[in-house]
N, C-alpha and C positions, 0 to 999 in steps of 0.2 A: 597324705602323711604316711609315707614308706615305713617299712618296718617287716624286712625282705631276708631269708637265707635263704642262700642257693649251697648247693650241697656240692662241693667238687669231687669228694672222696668218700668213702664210705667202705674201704676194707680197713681190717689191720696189718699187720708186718707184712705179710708176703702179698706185693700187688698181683690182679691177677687180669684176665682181658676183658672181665666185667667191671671190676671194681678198684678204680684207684686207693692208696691210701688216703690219710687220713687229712681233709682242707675244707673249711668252709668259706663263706666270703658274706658280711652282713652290713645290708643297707637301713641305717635304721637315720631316718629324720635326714637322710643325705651324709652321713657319716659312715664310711664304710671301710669296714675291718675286715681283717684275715685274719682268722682263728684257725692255727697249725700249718705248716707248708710243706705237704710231702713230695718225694721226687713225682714229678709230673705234673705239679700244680700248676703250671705256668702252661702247659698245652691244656688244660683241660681250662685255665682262665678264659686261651684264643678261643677254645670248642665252646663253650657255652656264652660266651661274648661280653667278660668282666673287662672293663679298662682299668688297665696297670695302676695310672696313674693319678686314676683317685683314690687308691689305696695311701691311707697316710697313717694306719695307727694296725702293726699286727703282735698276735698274742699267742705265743708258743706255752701249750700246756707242760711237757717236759720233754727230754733229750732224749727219747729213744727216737730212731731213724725215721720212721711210720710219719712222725709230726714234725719232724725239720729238715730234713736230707735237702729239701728244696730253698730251701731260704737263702742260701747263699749265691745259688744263681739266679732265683729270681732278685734280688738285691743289686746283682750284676747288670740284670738285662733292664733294669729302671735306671742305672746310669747309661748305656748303650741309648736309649730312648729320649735322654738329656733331661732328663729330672733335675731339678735345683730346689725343689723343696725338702725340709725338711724329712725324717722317716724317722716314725717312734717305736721301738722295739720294746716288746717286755715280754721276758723269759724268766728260768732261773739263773741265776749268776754266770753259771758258766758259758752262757751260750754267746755273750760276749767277747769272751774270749776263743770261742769257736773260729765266731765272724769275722774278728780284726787280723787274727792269724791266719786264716786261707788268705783276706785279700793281701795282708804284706807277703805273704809266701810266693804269690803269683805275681807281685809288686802291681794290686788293682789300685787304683786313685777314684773313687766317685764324685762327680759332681755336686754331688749333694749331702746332707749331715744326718747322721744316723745318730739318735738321740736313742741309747741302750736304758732300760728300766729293768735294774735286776729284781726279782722277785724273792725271797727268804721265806717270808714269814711263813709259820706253818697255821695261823690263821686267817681268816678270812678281810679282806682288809681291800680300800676304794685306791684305786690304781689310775686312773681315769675320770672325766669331768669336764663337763662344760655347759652353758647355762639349758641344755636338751636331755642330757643323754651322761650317765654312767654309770662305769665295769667293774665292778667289783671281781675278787677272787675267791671260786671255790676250793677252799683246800683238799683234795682227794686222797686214797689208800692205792696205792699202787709201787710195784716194786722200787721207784727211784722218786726222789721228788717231784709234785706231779698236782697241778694247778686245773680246775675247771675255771669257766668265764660266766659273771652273768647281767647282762646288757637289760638295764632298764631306762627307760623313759623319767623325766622328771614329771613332777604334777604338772595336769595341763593348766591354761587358764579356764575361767567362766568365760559361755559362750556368751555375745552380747544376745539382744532380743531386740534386735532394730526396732521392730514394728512396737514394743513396750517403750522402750525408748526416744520416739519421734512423739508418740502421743502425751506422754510427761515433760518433750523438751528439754533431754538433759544436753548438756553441752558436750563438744567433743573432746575439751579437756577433761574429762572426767572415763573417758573408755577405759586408758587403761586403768584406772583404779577401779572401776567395775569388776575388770576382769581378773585383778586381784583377788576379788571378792569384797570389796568395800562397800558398805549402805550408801547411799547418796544423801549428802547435809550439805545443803546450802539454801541460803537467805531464810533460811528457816523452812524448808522443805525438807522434812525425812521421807526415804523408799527404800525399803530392805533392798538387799543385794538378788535377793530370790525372785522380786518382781520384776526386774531388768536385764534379768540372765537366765543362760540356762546352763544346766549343773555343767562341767567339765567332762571330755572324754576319761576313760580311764585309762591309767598308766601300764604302757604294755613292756612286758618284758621277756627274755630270752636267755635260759639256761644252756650252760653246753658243759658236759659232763665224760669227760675222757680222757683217761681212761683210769678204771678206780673199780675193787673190789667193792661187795654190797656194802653201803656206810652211811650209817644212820643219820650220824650228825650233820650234814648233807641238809635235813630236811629242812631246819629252818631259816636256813640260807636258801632257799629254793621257793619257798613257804607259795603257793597263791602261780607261781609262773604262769605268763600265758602259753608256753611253750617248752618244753624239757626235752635237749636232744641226751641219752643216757647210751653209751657202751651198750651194746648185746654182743658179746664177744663168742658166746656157748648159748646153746640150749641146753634144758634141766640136765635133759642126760647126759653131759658133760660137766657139770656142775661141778666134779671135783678135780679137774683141767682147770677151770676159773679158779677154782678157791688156790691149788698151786700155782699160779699168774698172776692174782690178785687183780682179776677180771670181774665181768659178771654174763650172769646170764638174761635173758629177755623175763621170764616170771619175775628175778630181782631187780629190774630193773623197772618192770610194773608196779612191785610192791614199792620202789622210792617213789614213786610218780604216784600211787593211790595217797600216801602218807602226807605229803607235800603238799597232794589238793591243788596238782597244774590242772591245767585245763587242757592244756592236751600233750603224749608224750610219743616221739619218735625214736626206732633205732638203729643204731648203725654200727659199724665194725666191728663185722664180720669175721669170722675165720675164716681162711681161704677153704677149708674143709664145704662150705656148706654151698650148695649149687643154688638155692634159691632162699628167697624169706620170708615162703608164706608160713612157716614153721614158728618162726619167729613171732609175726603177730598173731599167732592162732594162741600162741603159747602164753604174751602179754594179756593178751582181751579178757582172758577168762579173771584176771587179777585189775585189770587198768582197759577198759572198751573201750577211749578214746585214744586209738594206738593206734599209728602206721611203721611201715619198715622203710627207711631211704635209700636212696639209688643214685647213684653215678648223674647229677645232673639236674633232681629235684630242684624244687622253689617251692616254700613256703612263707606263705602270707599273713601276718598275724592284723590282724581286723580288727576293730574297734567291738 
């Protein structure tokens, strides 16, 4: 039961030959999204080995360059490759109009239908859905309008208990309402649900937070994550470069991650200023221990 980011990007504005900007790409239950497309995203999909074309649903935080410069030609090289499925896009409004004007400007024709989801609201609100898996929107602080993602699991079911099971002789029309969580009644036979199953996994889920000034409200939108990727834009001692960019730094980006109560928190983008990131989680830990820094190519696993 996948539930997989692989990290393409991990700078901010100015790429650099460590660190592409800003792309993720998330398999969770076999549904797998692109979260942001910055220019290169599409070599670093071939570099780390994503196929294009199970990409069906991606989400553009907001319109600065860093998170979409690439989307329009990756959008090109999926009809180059004869895609005829569907593509669902959800950005803010304009990004819409971005996409339909480069292609009639070039006079591009896609094989396939690009289904646009304009984004507005400045609250939080379910964008996404299907009987596994959905995305909610984080609303962020950041200089332009400017959307985090946050990817959960629905409840699992009860697991059955075969060997409980065989020995009471329930029948097999009755699985799935076990797994429901249903008692077993019949012909006058009661058995709690508890003796013929066992509890469900728990519902894992996946924050992505970029890019946005410290913001409290944040937290109970995030409440419990198994996973928080959060902006480290600055370290403290830049702290007031963040606060003019309405970024953040790796301490505040600990302190939403201690608040929240994730379970575990990653960071990433970067300023090109900074050569390496052991600064960065030396600087989290001391606020949030379960902290790493990302890199051009990572994969994280979120486990049961």
């Amino acid at each position: 039961m996948t539930f997989k980011i692989n990290i393409l990007g991990c700078g901010s504005a100015t790429p650099t030959l460590r660190r592409n900007p800003t792309s993720q790409v998330i398999n969770v239950l076999e549904r797998h999204f692109l979260i942001d497309c910055a220019e290169g995203t599409q070599l670093q999909m071939r570099k780390f080995g994503i196929k294009f074309q199970k990409i069906n649903h991606i989400f553009i935080s907001h319109l600065h360059g860093d998170h979409y410069l690439g989307l329009v030609g990756f959008v090109s090289t999926l009809h180059l490759l004869g895609r005829t499925k569907d593509l669902h896009i959800y950005g803010p409004e304009a990004l819409g109009d971005i996409i339909f004007s480069q292609l009639k400007a070039s006079s591009s024709y896609l094989s396939y239908h690009i289904e646009f989801h304009a984004l507005t609201s400045k609250k939080s609100e379910l964008i996404f859905e299907d009987n596994l898996v959905t995305v909610k929107t984080i609303p962020l602080k950041h200089r332009i309008y400017c959307n985090g993602f946050l990817i959960e699991e629905k409840k699992h079911p009860y697991r059955l208990d075969i060997k409980a099971i065989e020995e009471n002789k329930i029948p097999i029309a009755w699985y799935h309402r076990l797994k429901k969580g249903e008692d077993y009644n019949e012909n006058g036979i009661e058995i709690f649900n508890h003796d013929l199953t066992f509890p469900p996994y728990p519902s894992r889920s996946y924050a992505y937070c970029s890019d946005t000034a410290y913001l409290e409200s944040i937290i109970p939108i995030i409440k419990g994550a198994s996973l928080l990727y959060h902006e480290a834009t600055f370290l403290e001692k830049h702290k007031e470069r963040a606060k003019q960019t309405l970024h953040s730094t790796a301490k505040q980006a600990a302190s939403i991650a201690k608040q929240a109560e994730v379970k575990q928190l990653i960071l990433g983008h970067y300023s090109a200023r900074y050569k390496n990131t052991e600064d960065f989680v030396t600087e989290a830990s001391l606020v949030f221990k379960n902290t790493s820094a990302v890199d051009d190519g990572d994969e994280f696993n979120i486990s049961f």
